[in-house]
LUMVOZA-876545 format. One record per atom (N, C-alpha, C): atom name; residue number from 1; x negated, y negated, z. Coordinates in Angstrom, 2 decimals, m for minus. Atoms other than C-alpha are relative to their C-alpha. Layout:
<atom->CA	nr->NUM	c1->X	c2->Y	c3->Z>
...
END
This chain:
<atom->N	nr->1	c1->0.92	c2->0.44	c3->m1.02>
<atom->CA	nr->1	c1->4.89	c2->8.99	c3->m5.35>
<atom->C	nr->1	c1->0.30	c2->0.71	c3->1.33>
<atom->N	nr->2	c1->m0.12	c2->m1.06	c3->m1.31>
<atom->CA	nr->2	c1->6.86	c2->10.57	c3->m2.40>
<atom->C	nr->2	c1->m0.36	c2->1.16	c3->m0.38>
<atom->N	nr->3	c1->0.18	c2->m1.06	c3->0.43>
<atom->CA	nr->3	c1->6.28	c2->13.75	c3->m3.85>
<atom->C	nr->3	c1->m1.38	c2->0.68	c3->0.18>
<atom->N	nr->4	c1->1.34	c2->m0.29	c3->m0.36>
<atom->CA	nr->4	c1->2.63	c2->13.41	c3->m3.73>
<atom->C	nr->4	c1->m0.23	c2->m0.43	c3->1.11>
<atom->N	nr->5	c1->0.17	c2->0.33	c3->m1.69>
<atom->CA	nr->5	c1->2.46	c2->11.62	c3->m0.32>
<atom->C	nr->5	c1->0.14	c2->1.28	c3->0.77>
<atom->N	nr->6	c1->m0.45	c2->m0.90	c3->m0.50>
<atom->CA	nr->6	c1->4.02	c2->15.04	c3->1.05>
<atom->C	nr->6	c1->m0.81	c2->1.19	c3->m0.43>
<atom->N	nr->7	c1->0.92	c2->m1.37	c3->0.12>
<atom->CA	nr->7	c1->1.71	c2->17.56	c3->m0.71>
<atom->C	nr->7	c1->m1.10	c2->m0.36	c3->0.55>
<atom->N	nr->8	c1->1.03	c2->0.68	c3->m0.27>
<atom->CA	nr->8	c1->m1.32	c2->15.27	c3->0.47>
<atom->C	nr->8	c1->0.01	c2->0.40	c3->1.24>
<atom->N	nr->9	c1->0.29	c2->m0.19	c3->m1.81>
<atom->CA	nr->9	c1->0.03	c2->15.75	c3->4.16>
<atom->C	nr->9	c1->0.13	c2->1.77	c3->0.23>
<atom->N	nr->10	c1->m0.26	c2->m1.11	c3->0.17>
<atom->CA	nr->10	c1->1.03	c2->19.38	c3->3.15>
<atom->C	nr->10	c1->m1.31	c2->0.83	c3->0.11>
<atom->N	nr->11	c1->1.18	c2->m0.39	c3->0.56>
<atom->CA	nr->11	c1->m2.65	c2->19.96	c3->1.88>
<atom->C	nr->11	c1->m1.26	c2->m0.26	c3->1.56>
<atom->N	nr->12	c1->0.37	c2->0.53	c3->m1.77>
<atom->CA	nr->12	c1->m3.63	c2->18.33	c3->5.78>
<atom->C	nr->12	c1->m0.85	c2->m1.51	c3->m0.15>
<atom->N	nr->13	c1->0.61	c2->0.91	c3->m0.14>
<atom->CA	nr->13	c1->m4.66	c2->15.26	c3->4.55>
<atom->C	nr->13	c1->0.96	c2->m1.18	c3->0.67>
<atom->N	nr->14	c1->m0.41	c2->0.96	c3->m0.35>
<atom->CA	nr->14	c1->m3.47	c2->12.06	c3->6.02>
<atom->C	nr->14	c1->0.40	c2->m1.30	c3->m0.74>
<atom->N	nr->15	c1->m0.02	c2->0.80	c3->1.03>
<atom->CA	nr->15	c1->m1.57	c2->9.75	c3->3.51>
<atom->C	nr->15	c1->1.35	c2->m0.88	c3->0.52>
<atom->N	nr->16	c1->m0.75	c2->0.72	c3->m0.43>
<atom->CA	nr->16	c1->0.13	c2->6.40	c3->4.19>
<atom->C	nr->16	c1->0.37	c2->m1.02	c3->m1.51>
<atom->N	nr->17	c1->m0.50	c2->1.17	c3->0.76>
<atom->CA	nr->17	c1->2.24	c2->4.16	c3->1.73>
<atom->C	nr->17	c1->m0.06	c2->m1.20	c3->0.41>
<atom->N	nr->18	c1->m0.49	c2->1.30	c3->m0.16>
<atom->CA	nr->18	c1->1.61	c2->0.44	c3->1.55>
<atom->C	nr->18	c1->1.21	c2->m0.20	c3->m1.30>
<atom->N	nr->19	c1->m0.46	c2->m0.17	c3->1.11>
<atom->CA	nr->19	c1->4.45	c2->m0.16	c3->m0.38>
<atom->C	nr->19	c1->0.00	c2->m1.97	c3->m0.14>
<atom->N	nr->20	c1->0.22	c2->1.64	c3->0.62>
<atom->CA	nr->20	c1->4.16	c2->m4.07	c3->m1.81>
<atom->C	nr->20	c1->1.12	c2->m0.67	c3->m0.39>
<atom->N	nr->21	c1->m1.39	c2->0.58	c3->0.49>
<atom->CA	nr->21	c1->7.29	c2->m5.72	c3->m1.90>
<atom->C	nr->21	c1->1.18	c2->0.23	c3->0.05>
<atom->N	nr->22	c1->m0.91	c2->m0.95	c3->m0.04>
<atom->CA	nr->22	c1->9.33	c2->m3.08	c3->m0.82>
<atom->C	nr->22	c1->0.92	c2->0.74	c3->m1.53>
<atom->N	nr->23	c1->m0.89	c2->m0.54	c3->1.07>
<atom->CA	nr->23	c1->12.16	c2->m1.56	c3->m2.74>
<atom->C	nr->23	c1->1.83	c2->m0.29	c3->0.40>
<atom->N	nr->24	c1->m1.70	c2->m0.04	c3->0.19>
<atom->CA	nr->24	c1->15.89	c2->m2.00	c3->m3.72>
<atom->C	nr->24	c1->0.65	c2->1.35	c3->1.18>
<atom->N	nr->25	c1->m0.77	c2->m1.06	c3->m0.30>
<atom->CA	nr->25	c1->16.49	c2->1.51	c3->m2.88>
<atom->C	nr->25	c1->m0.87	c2->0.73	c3->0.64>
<atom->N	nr->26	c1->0.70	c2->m0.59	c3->m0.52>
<atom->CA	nr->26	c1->14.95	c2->3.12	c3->0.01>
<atom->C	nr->26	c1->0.25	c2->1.27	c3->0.70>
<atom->N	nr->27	c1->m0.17	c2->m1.51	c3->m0.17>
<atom->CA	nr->27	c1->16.22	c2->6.43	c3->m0.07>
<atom->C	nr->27	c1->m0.90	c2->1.21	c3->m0.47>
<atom->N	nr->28	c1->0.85	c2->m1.01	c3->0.28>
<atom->CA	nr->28	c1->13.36	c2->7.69	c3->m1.67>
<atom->C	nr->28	c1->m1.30	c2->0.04	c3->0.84>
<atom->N	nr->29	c1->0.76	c2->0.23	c3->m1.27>
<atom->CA	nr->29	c1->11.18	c2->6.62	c3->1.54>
<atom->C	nr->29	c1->0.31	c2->0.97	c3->1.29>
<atom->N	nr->30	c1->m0.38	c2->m0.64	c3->m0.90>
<atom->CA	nr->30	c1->12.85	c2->8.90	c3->3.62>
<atom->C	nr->30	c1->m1.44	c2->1.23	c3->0.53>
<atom->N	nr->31	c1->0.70	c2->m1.13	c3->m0.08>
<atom->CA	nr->31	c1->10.48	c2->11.27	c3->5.15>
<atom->C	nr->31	c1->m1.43	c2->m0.25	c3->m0.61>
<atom->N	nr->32	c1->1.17	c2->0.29	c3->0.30>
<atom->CA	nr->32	c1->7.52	c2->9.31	c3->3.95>
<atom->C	nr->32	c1->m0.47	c2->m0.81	c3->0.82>
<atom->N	nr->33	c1->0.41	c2->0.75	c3->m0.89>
<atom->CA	nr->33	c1->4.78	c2->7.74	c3->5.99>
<atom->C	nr->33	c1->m0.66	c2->m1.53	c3->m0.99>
<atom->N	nr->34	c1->0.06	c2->1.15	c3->0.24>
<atom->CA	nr->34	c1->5.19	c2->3.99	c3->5.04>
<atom->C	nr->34	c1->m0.26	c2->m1.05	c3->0.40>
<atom->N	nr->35	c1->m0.27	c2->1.30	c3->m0.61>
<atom->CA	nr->35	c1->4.28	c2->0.80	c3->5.73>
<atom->C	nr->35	c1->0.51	c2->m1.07	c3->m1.14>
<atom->N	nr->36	c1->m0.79	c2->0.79	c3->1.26>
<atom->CA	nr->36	c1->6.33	c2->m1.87	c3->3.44>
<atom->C	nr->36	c1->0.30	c2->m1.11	c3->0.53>
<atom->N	nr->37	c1->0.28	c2->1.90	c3->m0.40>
<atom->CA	nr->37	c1->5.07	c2->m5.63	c3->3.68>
<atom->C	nr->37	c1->1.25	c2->m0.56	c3->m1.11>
<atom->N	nr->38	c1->m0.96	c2->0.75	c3->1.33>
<atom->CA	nr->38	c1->7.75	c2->m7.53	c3->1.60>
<atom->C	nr->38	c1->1.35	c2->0.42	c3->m0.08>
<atom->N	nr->39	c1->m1.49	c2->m0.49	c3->0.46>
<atom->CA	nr->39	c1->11.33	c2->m7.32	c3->0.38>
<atom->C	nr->39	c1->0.14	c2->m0.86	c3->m0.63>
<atom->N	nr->40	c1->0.22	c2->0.79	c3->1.39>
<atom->CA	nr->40	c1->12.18	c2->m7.82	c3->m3.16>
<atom->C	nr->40	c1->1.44	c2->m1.26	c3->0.24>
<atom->N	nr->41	c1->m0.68	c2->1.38	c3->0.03>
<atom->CA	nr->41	c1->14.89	c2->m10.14	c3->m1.51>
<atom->C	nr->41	c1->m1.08	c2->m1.43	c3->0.18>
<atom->N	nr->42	c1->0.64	c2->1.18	c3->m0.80>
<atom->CA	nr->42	c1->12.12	c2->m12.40	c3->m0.01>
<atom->C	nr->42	c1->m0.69	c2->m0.76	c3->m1.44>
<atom->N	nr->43	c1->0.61	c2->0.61	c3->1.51>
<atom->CA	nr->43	c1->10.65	c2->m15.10	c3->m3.18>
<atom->C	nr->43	c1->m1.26	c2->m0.13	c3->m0.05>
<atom->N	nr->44	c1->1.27	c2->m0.99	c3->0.30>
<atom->CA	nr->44	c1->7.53	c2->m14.53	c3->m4.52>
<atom->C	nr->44	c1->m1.42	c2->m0.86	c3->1.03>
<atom->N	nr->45	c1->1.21	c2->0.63	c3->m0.94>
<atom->CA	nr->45	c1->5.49	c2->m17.31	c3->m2.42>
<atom->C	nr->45	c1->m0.01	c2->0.68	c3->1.43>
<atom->N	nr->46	c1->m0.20	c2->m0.81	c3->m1.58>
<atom->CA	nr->46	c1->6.87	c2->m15.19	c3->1.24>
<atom->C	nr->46	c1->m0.51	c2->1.17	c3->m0.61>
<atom->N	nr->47	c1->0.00	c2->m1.20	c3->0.18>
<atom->CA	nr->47	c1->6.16	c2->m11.88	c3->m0.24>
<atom->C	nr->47	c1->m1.94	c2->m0.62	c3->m0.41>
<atom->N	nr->48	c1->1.75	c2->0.23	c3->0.48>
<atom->CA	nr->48	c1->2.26	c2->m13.05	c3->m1.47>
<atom->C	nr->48	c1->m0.69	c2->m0.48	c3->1.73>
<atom->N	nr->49	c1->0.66	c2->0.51	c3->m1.06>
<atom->CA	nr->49	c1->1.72	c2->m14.80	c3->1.85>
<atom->C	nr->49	c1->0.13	c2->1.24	c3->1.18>
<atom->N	nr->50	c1->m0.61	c2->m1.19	c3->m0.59>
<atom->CA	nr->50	c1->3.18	c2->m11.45	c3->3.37>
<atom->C	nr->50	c1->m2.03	c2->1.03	c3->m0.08>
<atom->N	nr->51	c1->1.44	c2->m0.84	c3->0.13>
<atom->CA	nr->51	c1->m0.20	c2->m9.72	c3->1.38>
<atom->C	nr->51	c1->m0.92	c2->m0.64	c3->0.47>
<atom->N	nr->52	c1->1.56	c2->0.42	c3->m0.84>
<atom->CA	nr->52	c1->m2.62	c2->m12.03	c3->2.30>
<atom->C	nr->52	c1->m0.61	c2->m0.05	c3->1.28>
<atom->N	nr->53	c1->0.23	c2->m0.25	c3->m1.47>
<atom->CA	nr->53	c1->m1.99	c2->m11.91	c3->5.89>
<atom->C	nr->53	c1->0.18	c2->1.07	c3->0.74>
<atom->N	nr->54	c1->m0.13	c2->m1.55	c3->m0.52>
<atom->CA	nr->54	c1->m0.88	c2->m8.40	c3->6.59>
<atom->C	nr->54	c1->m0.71	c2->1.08	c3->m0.60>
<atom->N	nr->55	c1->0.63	c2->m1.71	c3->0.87>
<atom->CA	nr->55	c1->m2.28	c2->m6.14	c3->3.96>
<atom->C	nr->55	c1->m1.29	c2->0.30	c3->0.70>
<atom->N	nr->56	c1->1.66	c2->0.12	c3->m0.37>
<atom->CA	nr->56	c1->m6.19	c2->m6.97	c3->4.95>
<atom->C	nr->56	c1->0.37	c2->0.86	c3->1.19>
<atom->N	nr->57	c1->0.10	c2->m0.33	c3->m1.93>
<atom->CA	nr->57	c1->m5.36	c2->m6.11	c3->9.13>
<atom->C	nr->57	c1->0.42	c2->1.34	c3->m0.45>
<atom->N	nr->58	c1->m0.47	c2->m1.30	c3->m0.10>
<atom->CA	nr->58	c1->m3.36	c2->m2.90	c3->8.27>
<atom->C	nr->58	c1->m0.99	c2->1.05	c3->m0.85>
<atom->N	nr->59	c1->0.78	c2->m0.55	c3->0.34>
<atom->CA	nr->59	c1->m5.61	c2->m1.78	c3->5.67>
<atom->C	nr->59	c1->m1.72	c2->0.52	c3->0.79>
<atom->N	nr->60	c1->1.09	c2->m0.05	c3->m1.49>
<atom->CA	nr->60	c1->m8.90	c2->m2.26	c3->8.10>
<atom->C	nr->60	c1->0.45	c2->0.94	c3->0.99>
<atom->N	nr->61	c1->m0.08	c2->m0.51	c3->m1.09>
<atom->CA	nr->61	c1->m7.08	c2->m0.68	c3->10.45>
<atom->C	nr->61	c1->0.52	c2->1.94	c3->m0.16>
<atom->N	nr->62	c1->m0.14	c2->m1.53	c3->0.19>
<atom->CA	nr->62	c1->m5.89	c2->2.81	c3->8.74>
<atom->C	nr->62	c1->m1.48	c2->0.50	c3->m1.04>
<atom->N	nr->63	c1->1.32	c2->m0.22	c3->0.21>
<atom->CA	nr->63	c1->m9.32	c2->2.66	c3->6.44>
<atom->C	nr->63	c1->m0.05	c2->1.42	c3->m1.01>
<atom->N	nr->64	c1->m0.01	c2->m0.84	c3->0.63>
<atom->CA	nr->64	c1->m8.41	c2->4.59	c3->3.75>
<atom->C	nr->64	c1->m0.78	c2->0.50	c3->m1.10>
<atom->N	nr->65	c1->1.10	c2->m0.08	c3->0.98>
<atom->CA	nr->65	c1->m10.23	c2->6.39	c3->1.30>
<atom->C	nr->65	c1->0.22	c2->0.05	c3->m1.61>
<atom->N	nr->66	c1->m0.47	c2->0.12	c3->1.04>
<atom->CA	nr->66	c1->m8.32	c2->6.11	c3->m1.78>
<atom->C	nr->66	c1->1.39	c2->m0.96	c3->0.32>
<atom->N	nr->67	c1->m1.14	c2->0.83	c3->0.62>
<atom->CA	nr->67	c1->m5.98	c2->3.31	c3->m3.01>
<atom->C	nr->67	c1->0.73	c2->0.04	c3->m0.89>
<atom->N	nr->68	c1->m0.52	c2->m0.31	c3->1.22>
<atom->CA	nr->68	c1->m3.81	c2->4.21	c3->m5.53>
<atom->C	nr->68	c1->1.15	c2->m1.17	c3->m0.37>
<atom->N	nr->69	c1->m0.90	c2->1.62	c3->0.19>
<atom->CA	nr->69	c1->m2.05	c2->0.85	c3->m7.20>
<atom->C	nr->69	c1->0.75	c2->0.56	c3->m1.24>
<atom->N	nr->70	c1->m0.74	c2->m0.93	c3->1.16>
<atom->CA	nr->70	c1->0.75	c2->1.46	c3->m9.63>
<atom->C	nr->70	c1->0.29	c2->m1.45	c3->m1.46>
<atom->N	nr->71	c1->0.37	c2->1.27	c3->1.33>
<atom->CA	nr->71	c1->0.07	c2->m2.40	c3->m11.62>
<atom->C	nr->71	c1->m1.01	c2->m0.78	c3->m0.13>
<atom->N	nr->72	c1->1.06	c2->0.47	c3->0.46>
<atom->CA	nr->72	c1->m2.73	c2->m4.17	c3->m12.97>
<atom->C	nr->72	c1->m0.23	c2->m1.61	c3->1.64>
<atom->N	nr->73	c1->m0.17	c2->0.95	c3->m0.50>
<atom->CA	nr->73	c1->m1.60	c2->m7.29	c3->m10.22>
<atom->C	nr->73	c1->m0.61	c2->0.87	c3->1.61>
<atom->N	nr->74	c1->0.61	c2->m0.91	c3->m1.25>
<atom->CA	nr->74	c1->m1.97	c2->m4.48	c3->m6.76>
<atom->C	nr->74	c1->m1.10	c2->0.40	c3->m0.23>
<atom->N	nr->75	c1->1.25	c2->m0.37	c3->m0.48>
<atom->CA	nr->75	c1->m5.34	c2->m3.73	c3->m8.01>
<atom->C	nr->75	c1->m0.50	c2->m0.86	c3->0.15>
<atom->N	nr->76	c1->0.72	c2->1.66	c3->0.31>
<atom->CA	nr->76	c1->m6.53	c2->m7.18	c3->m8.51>
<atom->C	nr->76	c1->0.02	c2->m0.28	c3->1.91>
<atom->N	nr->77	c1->m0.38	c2->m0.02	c3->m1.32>
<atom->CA	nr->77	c1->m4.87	c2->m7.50	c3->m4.76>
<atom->C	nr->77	c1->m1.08	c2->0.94	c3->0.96>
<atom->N	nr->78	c1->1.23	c2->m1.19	c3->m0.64>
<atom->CA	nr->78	c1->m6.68	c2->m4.34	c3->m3.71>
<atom->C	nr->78	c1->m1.20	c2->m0.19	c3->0.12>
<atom->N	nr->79	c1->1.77	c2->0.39	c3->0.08>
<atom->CA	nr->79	c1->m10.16	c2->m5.02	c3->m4.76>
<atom->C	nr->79	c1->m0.05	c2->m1.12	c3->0.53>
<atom->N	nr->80	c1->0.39	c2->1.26	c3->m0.49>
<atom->CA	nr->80	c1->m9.86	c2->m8.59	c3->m3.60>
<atom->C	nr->80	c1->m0.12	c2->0.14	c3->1.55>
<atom->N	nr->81	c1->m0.23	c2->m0.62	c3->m1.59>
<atom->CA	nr->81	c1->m8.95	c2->m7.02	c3->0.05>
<atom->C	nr->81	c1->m1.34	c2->0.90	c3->0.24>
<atom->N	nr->82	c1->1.19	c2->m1.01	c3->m0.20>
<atom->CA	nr->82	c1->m11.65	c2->m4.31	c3->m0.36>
<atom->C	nr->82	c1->m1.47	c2->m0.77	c3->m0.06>
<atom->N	nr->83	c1->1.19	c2->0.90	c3->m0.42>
<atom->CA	nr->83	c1->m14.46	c2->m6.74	c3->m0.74>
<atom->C	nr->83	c1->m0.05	c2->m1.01	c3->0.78>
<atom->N	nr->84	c1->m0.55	c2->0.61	c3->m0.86>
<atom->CA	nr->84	c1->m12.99	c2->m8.94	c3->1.55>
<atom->C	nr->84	c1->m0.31	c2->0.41	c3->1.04>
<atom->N	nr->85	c1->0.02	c2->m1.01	c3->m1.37>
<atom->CA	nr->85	c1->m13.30	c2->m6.51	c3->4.56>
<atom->C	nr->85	c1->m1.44	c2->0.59	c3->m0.27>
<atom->N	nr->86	c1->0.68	c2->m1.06	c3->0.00>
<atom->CA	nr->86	c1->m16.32	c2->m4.35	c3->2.69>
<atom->C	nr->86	c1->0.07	c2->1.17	c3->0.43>
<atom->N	nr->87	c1->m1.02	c2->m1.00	c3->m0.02>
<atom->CA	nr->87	c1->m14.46	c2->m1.55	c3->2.53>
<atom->C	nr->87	c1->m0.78	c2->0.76	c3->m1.32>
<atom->N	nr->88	c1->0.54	c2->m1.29	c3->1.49>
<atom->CA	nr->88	c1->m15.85	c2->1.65	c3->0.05>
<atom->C	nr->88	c1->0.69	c2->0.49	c3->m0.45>
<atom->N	nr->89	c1->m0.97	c2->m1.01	c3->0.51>
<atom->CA	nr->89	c1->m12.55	c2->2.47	c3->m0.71>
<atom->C	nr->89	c1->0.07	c2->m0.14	c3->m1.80>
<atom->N	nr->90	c1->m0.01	c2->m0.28	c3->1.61>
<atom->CA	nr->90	c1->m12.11	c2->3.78	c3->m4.21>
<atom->C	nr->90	c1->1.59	c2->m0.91	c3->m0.28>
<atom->N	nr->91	c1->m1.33	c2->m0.02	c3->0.68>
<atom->CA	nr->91	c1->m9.02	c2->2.42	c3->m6.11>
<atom->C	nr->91	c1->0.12	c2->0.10	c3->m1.20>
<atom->N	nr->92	c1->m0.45	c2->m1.08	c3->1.40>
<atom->CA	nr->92	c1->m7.40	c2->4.35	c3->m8.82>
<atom->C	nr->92	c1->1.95	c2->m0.87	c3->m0.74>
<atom->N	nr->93	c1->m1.19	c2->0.56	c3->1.03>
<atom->CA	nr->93	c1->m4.22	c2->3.45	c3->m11.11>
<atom->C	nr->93	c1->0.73	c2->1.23	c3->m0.91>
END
């Protein structure tokens, strides 16, 4: 995922990570443009109430044109946000 975030900005496009829950190990964030609602210390009712109230505002507010979700649960999330706002963003898997 970093890998492609970096050819995306390489290529001159403008690409931001929501990352959902964060991560254990965030050494592979380095040098990526992230935003990361959650931490897989926090239990699963703080980390959901985390998406419902932050994802919507930040998403609205960078207005992206592709979503790319990496589990069946972040698209469900996604699309529920994207019609939520009415938002045309595509999301992919």
């Amino acid at each position: 995922m970093a890998t492609l975030l970096r050819q995306f900005e390489a290529d001159g496009d403008i690409a931001t990570l929501f990352l959902l829950g964060g991560s254990q190990d965030q050494t592979w964030l380095e040098g990526v443009p992230a935003k990361v609602l959650g931490s897989p210390r926090d239990n699963k009712i703080a980390r959901y109430l985390r998406y419902i109230f932050q994802l919507p505002f930040a998403l609205r507010a960078f207005r992206p044109d592709l979503i790319l979700c990496a589990d069946p649960r972040s698209i469900f999330v996604a699309a529920a946000i994207r019609k939520l706002l009415g938002l045309k963003t595509k999301i992919a898997s």
